[in-house]
C-alpha positions as CSV (number, residue, x, y, z in Angstrom):
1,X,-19.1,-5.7,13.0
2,X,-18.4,-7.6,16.3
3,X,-14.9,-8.7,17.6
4,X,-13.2,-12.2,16.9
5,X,-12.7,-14.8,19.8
6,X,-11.3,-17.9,20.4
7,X,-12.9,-21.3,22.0
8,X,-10.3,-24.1,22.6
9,X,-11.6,-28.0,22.7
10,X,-9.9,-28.0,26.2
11,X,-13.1,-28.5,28.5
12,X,-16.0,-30.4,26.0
13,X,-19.9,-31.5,27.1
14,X,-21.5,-34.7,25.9
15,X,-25.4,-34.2,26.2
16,X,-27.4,-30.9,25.7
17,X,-27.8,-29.9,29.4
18,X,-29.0,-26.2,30.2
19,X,-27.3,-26.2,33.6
20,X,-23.7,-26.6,31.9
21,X,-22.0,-22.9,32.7
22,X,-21.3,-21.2,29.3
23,X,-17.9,-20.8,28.6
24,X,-17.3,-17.6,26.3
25,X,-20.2,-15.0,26.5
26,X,-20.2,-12.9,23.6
27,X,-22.2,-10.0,21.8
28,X,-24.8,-10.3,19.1
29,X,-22.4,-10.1,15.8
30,X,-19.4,-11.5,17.2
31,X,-17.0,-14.1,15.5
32,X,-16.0,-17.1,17.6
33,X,-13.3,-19.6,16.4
34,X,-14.4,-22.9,17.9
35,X,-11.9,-25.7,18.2
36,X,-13.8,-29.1,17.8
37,X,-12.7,-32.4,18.7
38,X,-14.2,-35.6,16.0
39,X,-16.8,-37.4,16.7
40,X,-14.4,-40.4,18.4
41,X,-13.2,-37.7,20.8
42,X,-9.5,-38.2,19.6
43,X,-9.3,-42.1,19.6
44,X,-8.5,-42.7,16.5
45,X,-5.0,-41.9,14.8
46,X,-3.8,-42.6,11.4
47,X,-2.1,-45.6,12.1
48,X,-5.9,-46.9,14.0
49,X,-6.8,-50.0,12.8
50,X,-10.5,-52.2,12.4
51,X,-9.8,-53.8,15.7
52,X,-10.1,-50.1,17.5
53,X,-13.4,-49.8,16.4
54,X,-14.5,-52.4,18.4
55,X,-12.6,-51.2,21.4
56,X,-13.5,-48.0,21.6
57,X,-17.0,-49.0,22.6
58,X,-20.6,-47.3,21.4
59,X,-20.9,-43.8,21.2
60,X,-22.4,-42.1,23.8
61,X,-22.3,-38.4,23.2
62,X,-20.6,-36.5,20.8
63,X,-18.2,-33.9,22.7
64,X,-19.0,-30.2,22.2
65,X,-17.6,-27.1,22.3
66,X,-19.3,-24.7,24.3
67,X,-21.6,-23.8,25.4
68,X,-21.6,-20.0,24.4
69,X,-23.9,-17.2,26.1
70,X,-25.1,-14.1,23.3
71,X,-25.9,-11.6,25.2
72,X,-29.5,-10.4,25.1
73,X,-30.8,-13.6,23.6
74,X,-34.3,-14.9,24.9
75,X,-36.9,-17.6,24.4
76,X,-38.7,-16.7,21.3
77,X,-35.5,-15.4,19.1
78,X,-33.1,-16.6,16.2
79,X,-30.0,-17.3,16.8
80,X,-28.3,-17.1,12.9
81,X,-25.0,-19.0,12.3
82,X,-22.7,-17.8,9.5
83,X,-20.5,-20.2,8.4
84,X,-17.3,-18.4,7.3
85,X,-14.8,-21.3,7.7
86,X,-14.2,-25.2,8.8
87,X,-10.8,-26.2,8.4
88,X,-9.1,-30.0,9.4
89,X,-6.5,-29.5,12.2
90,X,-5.5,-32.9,11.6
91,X,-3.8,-34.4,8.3
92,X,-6.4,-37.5,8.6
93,X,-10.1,-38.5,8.9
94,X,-11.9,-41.5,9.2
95,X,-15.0,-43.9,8.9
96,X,-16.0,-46.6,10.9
97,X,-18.5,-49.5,10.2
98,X,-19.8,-50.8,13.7
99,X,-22.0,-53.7,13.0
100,X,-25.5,-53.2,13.9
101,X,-25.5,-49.3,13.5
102,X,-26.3,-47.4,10.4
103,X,-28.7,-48.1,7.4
104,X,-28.0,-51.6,6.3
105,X,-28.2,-54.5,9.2
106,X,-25.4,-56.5,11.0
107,X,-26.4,-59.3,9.1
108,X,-25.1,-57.5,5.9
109,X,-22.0,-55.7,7.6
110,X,-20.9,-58.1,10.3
111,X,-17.4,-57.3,10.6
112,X,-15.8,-53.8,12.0
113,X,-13.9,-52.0,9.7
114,X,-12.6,-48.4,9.8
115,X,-11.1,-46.1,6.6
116,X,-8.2,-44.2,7.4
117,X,-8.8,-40.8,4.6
118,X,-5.3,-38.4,4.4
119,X,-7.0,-34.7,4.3
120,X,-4.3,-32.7,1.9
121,X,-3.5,-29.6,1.1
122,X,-5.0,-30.1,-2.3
123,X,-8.1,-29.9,-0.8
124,X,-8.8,-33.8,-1.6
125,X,-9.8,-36.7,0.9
126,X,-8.0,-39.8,-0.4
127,X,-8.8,-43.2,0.9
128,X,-6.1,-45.6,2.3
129,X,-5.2,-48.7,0.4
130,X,-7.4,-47.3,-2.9
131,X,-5.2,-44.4,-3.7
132,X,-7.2,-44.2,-7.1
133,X,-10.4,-42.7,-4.9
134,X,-10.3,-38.8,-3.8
135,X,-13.6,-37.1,-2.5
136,X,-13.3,-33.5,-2.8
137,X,-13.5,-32.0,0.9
138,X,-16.4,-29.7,1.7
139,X,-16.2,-29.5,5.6
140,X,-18.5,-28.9,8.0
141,X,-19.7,-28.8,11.3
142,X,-22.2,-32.2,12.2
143,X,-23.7,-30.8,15.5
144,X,-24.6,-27.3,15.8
145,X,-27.2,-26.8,18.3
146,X,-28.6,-24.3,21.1
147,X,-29.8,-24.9,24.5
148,X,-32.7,-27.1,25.1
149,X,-35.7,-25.8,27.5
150,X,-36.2,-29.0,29.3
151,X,-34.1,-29.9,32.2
152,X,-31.4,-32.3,32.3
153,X,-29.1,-34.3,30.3
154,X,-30.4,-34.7,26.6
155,X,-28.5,-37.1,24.4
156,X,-26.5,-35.4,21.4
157,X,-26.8,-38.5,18.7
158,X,-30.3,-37.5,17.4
159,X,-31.3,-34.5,15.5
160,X,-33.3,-32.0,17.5
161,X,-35.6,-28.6,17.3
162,X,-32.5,-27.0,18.8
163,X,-30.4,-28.0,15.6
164,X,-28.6,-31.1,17.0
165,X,-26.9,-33.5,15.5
166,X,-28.2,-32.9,12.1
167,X,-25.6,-33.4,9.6
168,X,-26.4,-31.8,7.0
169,X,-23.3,-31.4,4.7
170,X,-24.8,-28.0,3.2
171,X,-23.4,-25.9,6.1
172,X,-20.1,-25.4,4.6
173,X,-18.8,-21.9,4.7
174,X,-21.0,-19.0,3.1
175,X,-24.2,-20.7,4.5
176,X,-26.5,-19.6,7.4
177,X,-28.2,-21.9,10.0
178,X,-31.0,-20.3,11.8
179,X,-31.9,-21.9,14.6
180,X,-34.4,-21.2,17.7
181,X,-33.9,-19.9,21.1
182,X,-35.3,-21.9,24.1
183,X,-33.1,-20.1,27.1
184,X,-32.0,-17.0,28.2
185,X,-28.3,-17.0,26.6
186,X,-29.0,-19.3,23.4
187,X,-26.4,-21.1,24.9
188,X,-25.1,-22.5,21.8
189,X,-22.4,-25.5,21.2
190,X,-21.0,-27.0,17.9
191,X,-18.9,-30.2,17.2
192,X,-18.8,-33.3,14.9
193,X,-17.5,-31.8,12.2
194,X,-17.0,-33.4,8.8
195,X,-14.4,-33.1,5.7
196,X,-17.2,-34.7,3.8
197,X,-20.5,-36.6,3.8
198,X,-23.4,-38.2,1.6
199,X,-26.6,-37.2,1.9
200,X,-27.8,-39.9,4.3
201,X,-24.4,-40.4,6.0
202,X,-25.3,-44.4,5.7
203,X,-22.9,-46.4,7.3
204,X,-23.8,-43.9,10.3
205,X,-19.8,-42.1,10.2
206,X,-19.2,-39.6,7.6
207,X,-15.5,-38.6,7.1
208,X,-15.0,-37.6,10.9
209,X,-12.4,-34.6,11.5
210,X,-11.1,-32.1,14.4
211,X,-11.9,-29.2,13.0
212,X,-11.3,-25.7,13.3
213,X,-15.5,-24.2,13.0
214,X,-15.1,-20.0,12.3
215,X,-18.8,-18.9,12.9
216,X,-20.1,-15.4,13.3
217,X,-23.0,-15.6,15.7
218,X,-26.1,-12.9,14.9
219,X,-29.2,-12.6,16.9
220,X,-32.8,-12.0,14.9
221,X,-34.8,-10.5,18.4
222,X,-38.6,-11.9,18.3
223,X,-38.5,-14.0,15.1
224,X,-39.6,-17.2,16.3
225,X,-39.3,-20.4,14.2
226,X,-40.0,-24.1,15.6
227,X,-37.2,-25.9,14.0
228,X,-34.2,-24.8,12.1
229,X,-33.9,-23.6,8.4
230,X,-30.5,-22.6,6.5
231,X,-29.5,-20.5,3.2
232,X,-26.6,-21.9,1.3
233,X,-24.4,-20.2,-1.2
234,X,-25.2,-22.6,-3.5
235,X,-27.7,-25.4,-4.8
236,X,-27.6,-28.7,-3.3
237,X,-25.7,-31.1,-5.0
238,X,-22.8,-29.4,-6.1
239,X,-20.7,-29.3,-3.1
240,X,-19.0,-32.5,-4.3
241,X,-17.0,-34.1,-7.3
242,X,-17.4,-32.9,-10.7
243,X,-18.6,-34.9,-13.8
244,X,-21.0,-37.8,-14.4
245,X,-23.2,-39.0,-11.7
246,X,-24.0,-43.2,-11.4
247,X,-27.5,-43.7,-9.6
248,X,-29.8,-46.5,-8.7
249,X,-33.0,-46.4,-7.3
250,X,-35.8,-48.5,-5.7
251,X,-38.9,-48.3,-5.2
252,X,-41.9,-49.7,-2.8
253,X,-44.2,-48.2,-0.3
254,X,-41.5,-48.0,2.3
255,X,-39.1,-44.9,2.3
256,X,-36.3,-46.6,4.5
257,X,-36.4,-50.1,2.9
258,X,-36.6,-48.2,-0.4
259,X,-33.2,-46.4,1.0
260,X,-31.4,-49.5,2.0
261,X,-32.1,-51.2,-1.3
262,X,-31.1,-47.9,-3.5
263,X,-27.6,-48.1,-1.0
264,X,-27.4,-52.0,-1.9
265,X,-27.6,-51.9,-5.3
266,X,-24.6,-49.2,-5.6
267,X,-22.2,-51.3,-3.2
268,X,-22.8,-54.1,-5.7
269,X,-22.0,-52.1,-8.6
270,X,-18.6,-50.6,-6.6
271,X,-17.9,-54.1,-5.7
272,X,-18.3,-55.1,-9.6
273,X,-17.4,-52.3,-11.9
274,X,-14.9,-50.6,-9.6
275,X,-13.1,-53.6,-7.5
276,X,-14.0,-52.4,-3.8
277,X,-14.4,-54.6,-0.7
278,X,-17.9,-54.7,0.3
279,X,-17.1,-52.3,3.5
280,X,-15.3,-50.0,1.4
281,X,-18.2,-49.3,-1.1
282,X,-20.3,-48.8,1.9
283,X,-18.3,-46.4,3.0
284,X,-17.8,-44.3,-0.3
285,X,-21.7,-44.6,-0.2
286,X,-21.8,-42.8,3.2
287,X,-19.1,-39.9,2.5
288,X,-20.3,-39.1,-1.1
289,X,-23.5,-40.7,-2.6
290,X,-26.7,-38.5,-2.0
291,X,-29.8,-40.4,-0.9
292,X,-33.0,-38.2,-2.4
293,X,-36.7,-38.7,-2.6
294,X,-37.5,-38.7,-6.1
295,X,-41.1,-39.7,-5.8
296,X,-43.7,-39.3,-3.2
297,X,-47.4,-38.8,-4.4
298,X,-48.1,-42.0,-6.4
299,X,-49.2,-43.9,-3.0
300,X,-47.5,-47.3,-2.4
301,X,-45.0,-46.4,-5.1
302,X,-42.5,-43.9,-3.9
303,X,-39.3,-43.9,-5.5
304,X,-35.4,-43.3,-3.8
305,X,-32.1,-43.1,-5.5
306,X,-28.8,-43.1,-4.4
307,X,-26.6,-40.8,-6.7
308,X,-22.6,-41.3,-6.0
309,X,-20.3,-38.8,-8.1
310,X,-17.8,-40.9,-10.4
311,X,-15.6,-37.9,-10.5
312,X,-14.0,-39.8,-7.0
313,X,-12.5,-41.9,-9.1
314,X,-8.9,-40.4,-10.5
315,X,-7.8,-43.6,-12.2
């Protein structure tokens, strides 16, 4: 059944680099406890404020822990990643509006601005200054990803065919990513972990944690895939808030102006119906509304919507 190890965030990478010296080799089945720094790498705290956003400066790689040799894995295998657990190890998250980043343009969102979420025992996310909003947490880990065959310093911000920074908010615990070996070692890493996300994360942060990432790391010899795939425990859409669902949609022969106009029309209706600043509906919108593809074949006249969960709201 493998043995349990431990990882500490004490010595993190920023790029995907296959010269970095692993830090933990273990043996196919084995469970690694991998402490993650967020995405920020610690510079926020629960007292941060808008003006930090700005003085932190652009992100230039997301710090990872790792990387971690298997033992007997090869170009050509699958490295499969149970999820069994990923835990806050902070009472706070956050999410940060940098103008000129994320779906919508600075035009729209001109101003930094950064949500403070306290992460409870109750399993709840609730946003600072609208005590009346609590997203469900369903954490998970942003950037899982193993070593890249090319040479060199690779940037971590983009999804890759290593995994990368793919947030996808279905790899909470009881799911499986599979994901392909490149390098002798897998030589695999994981960070930027969220308590929860949209689909679409759209104001480019979800809600941004150090986390505590329990994976059990299982090698499938010779069973080559090109990019990565994942079984969850359950469908999509119901990792997050129970009861009715408020959508909009939009339409056009455009996918990603069809997105941005699906995401506009819900901030307006947060900003009418529910009494949110501008930035805060944009946020909401990027930790719990689900961008999907609802129509494809009927060429110019594909169709998006943007579903967000009402159940968020408690009052």
């Amino acid at each position: 059944m493998g043995v349990q190890l431990q990882l500490d965030d004490a010595v993190v990478h920023y790029a995907w680099d296959n010269a970095v010296a692993p830090r933990l080799t273990v043996d196919p089945g084995d469970t690694v406890c991998f402490d993650t720094r967020d995405s920020a790498d610690g510079w926020y705290g629960p007292d941060s404020s808008d003006a930090d956003v700005l003085a932190k400066g652009p992100l230039t790689g997301h710090p990872l822990t790792g990387p971690v040799r298997v033992r007997g894995a090869e170009p050509g295998d699958v490295l499969a990643v149970e999820v069994l657990a990923v835990e806050p190890r902070a009472g706070f998250g956050w999410t940060a509006i940098r103008p000129g980043r994320g779906l919508l343009p600075e035009t729209e969102f001109a101003q930094a601005f950064l949500q403070i979420w306290t992460l409870g025992a109750d399993g709840l996310a609730r946003m600072r200054r609208r005590e009346d909003i609590a997203v469900p947490v369903a954490a998970f880990p942003g950037i899982l990803g193993t070593g890249l065959a090319e040479r060199g310093a690779h940037s971590t911000i983009p999804p890759r065919h290593n995994g990368g920074n793919m947030d996808l908010k279905h790899l909470t615990a009881g799911s499986t990513l599979y994901l392909p070996v490149f390098v002798d070692g897998a030589l695999f890493s994981v960070g930027d972990a969220h308590a929860a996300q949209g689909d679409g994360e759209v104001c480019v942060t979800a809600i941004e944690m150090a986390a505590r990432v329990t994976l059990r790391l299982n090698l499938l010899p010779g069973d080559a895939i090109a990019e990565p795939r994942l079984r969850t425990p359950v469908a999509p859409g119901t990792h997050g808030a129970a009861g009715p669902y408020y959508a909009t949609t939009a339409h056009g022969p455009d996918l990603y102006e069809c997105a941005q106009r699906a995401v506009r029309y819900l901030i307006e209706h947060l900003v009418r119906e529910r009494g949110l600043s501008r930035e805060q509906a944009y946020v909401l919108c990027s930790v719990c509304a689900d961008l999907k593809i609802n129509e494809i074949v009927d060429r110019p006249n594909w169709l998006v919507s943007a579903f967000l969960p009402e159940g968020v709201f408690t009052a």
